[in-house]
N, C-alpha and C positions, 0 to 999 in steps of 0.2 A: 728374313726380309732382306733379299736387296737394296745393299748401301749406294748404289749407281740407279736408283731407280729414275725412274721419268717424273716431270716436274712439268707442268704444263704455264706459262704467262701470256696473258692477254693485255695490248694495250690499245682500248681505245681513242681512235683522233678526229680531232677536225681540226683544221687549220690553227696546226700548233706547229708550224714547222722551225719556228726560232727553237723552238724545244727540244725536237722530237729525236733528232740527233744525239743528245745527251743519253735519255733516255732507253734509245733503242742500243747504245752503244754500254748502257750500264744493265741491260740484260744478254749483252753475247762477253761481256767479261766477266760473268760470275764463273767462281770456282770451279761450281759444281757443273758439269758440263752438258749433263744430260735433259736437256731442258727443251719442251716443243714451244716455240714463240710463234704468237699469232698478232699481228696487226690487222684491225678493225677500222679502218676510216669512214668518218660518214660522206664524202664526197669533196675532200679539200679543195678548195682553189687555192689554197697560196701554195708555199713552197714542199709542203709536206710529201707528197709524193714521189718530188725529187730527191730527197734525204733519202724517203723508206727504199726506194727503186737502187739506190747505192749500194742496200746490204741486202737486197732479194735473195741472193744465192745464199747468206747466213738464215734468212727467216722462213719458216714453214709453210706458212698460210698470211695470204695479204690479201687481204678484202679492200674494196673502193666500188662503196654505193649509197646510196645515199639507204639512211638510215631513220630510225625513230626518238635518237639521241644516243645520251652517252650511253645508259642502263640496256637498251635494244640491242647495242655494238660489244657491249660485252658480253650476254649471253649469247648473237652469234657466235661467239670466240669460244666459249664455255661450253657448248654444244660440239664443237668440234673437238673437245681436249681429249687427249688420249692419256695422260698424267696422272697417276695418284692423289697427286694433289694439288688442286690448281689455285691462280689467284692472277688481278691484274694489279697491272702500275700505267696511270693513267701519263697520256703525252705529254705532259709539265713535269712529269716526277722523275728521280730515279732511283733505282735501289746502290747500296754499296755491292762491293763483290763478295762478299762472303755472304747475302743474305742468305739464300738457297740454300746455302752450305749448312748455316746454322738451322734452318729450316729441317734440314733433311734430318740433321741431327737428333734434332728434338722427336721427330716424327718417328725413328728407327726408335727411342727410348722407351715412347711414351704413344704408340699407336691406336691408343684408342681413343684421341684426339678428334673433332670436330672443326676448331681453329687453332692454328699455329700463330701468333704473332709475336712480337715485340715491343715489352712496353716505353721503349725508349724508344722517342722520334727527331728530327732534324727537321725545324721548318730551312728554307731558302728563298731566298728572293732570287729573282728574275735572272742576276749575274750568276746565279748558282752558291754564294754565299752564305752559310748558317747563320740565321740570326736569332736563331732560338734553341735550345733541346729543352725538350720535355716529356714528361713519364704520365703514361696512363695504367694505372697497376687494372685487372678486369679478373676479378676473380670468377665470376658465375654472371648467368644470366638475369638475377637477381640484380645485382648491382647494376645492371642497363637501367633498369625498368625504375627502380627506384631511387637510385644515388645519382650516378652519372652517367649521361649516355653517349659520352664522347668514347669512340672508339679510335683505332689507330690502322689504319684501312692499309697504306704503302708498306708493303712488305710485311702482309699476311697471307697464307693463306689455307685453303681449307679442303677438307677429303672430299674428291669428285663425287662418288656414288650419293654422299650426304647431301650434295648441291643440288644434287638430280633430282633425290626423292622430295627437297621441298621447294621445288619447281622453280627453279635457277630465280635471278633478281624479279623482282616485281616491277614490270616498266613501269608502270603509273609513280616510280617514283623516283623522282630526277634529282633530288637531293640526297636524300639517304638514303640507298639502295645497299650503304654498305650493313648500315645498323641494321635495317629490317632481316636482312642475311643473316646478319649474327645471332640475332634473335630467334631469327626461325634454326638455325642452325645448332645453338646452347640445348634446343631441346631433345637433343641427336647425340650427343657428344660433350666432352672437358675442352676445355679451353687452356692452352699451354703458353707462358711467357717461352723463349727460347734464347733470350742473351739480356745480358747486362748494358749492353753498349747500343746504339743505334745499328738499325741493317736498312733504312731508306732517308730520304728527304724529300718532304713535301713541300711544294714550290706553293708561295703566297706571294700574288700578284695583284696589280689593277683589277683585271682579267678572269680571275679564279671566280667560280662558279660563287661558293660561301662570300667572297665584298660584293658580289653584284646581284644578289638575288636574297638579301638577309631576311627580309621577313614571309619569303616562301620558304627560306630554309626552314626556319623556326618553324612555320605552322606543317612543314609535312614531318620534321621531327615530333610532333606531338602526336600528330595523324599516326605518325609508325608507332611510337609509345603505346598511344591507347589501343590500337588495332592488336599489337603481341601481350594487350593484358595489363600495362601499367594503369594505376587508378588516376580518378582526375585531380583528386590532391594530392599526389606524390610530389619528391622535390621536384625530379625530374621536368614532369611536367609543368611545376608551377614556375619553373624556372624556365622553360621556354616564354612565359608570359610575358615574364620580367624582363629577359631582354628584349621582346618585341617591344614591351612600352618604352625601354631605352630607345631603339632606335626609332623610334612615333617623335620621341620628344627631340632627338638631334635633328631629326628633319624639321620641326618646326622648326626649332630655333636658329636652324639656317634662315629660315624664309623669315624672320624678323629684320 
């Protein structure tokens, strides 16, 4: 197997242009160089197209049209990946520079792989500051369904052919498009940690889809759960409950 192989990244946008600049500049400085980048925009107005228009000659393929959301934008991207292994990093995120590197790494050891990711993550805030790391260890598909179903989506990603066959993200779901993936994807493949140390940071904002949408998130994470199989009394699931009732209860009690 070729160690320079092709690495396909997709980043979906819409009017993330405070962002997007970070981002697109922490995928043309990865290590590993062999990488096809695709930018997906659903139709920006604000400043994004001027950022992405700066590095055209660095990026492969730059779509701007309006779109079906985020999950729509990135399988157009994912459709067009020519890569062994693709994956995206959304307009707020970025990766570090060696994530790919350690990516590839893993992949060359351990090819018979489905998901490559990292169980150590970097939240950031808005100024790009870490205000958190934290570790999601995901040993099988089993532990989605019934332990934990937080996954670590920035700076993973996963073998093209296997994406193809179970029929790239499932637009109907605009929150966790990553976990239903992973899910369908566990039953294809091993799942690999590939470093010790973080290789992305996930930006948590005003803004971020998870503070402005929490009790849709919740209910399409259960929707995903019990669709790939988890039962209704798993933790999992019961624990999507629980924090909906939490967030039921701080909205009353604002309105007291």
């Amino acid at each position: 197997m070729n160690k320079d192989i092709l690495i396909t990244i997709v980043t979906p946008s819409y009017n993330q242009g405070q962002f997007i600049e970070a981002t697109i500049l922490s995928v043309l400085n990865q290590t590993h160089k062999n990488i096809q980048y695709i930018i997906v925009d659903g139709g920006s107005t604000d400043q994004t197209m001027e950022v992405v228009n700066k590095y055209k000659d660095q990026i492969d393929i730059i779509i701007h049209e309006k779109d079906k959301g985020q999950t729509d934008a990135i399988n157009k991207g994912f459709k067009l990946a020519k890569g062994e292994l693709l994956g995206w990093i959304n307009s707020d995120d970025i990766l570090y520079p060696d994530c790919v590197e350690k990516i590839v790494k893993a992949y060359l050891e351990k090819p018979n792989g489905a998901i490559y990711y990292n169980r150590f993550n970097n939240r950031i805030n808005s100024q790009g500051q870490i205000t958190e790391t934290y570790e999601r260890n995901i040993p099988n598909r089993e532990y989605l369904l019934s332990i934990n179903y937080d996954v670590i989506q920035p700076g993973s990603f996963y073998k093209r052919e296997l994406v193809s066959r179970v029929g790239y993200l499932n637009v109907n779901n605009h929150y966790c498009m990553d976990l239903d993936l992973w899910l369908k994807l566990l039953n294809h493949g091993s799942i690999y940690n590939v470093s010790d140390s973080p290789s992305a940071g996930f930006r948590m904002w005003e803004e971020t889809k998870t503070n402005t949408g929490k009790e849709k998130f919740l209910k399409n994470i259960r929707e995903v759960l019990i669709l790939n199989g988890a039962k209704y009394y798993s933790k999992t699931v019961r624990k999507t409950y629980w924090y909906e009732l939490k967030v039921y209860v701080k909205y009353f009690l604002k309105l007291q």
